[in-house]
FITI-337475 format. One record per residue (C-alpha): x, y, z negated. Coordinates in steps of 0.5 Angstrom, whole numbers, padded with zeros to 4 digits, always signed. Layout:
BEGIN
XYZ...
***
This chain:
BEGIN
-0375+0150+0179-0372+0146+0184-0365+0142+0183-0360+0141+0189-0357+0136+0191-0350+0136+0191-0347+0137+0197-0342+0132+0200-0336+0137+0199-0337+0137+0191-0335+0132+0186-0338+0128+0182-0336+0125+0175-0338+0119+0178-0333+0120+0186-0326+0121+0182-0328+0115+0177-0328+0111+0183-0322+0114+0185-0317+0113+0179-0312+0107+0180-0313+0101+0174-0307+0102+0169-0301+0097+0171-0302+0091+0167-0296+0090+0161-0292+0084+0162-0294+0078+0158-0290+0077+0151-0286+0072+0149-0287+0067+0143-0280+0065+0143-0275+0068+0138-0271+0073+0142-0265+0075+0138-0259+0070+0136-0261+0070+0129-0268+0069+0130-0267+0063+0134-0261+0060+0128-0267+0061+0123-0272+0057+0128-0267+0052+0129-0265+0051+0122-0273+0050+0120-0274+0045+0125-0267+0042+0121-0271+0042+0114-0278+0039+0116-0274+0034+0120-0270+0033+0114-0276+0033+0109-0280+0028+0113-0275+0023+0113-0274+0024+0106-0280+0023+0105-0281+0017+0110-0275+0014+0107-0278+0015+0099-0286+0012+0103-0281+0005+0106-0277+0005+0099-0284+0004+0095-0288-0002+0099-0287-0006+0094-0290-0002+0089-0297-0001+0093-0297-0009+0095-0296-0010+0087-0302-0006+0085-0306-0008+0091-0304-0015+0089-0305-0012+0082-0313-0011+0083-0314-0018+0086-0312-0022+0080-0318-0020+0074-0314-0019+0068-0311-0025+0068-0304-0026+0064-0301-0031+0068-0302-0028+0074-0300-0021+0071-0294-0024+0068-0292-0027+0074-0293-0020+0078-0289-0016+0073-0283-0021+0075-0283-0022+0082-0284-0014+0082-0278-0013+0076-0274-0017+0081-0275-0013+0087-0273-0007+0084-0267-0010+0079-0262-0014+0081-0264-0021+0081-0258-0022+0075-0261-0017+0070-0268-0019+0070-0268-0027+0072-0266-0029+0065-0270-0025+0061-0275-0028+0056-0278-0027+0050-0278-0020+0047-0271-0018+0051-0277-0018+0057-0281-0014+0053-0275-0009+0052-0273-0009+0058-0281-0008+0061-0280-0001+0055-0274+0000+0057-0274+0002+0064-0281+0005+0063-0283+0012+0060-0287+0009+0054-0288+0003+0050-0295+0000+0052-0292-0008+0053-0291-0008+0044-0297-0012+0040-0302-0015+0043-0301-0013+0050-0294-0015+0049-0296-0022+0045-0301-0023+0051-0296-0022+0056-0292-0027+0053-0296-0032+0052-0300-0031+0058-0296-0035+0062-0296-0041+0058-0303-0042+0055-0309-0040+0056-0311-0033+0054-0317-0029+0054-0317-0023+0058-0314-0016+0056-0316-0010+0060-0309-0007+0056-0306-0011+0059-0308-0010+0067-0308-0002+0064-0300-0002+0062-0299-0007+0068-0301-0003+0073-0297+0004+0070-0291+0000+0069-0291-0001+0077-0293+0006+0079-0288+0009+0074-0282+0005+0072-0275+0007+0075-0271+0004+0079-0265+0002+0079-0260+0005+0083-0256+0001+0089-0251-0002+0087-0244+0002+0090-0241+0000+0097-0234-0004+0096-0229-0002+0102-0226-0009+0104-0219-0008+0099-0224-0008+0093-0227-0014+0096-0221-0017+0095-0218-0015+0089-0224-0018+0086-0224-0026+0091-0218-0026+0087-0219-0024+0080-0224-0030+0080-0218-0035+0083
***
């Protein structure tokens, strides 16, 4: 047996291979939305989360207080004087200064209840607070407990409304 070679005038599945051209190369598809609902729908999705960021960067700011209370509510070891004293300065920033500046006795503990959903400044705790400020108690754990989800959890009183320049007058001159 002897193979021939192939002469120069065939072809070889190798020789038309090599002749075939490479196919066209597709055009590159955007990422970009192309219809005019798809681009409204993309552009009022960047609204929401822009929205939603800024609600949330304003609810962040709006409770600055309530971590520097708590930092501060970790550095003073379960003392009442100084929890007292905390629970007041932070009463004051998240309540007009009138409602909450006169408050002493059981109306504090009322108001601390009441702007608050439990009542963890009743008994011990309560009398603890108290007279914590006054003389010298020994610490209670409780208190730095139901001090510390009074901060975290109480509500805030909402801004006081606007007044347009009439009404701003109106009230100089009933107080005249």
């Amino acid at each position: 047996m002897t193979q021939s070679k192939p002469t120069t005038t065939e072809t070889t599945l190798p020789d038309l291979i090599a002749q075939l051209a490479p196919p066209p190369v597709p055009e590159a598809i955007s990422l970009w939305p192309q219809t005019p609902l798809a681009k409204s729908l993309l552009l009022m999705a960047l609204f929401l989360v822009l929205a939603l960021a800024a609600l949330a960067y304003r609810r962040y700011r709006a409770s600055a207080y309530r971590r520097a209370a708590l930092r501060e509510l970790d550095t003073v070891a379960d003392d009442p004087a100084q929890i007292a004293e905390l629970l007041r300065r932070t009463a004051l920033v998240a309540y007009p200064r009138d409602q909450v500046a006169g408050l002493t006795g059981s109306v504090w503990l009322d108001f601390l209840n009441h702007h608050y959903p439990g009542n963890a400044f009743t008994g011990a705790v309560g009398e603890t607070l108290l007279q914590g400020a006054y003389r010298t108690c020994p610490p209670l754990p409780a208190l730095t407990s139901a001090a510390r989800n009074w901060i975290r959890h109480h509500v805030q009183a909402p801004p006081p409304p606007i007044k347009s320049p009439e009404q701003q007058s109106a009230n100089a001159e009933k107080t005249l």
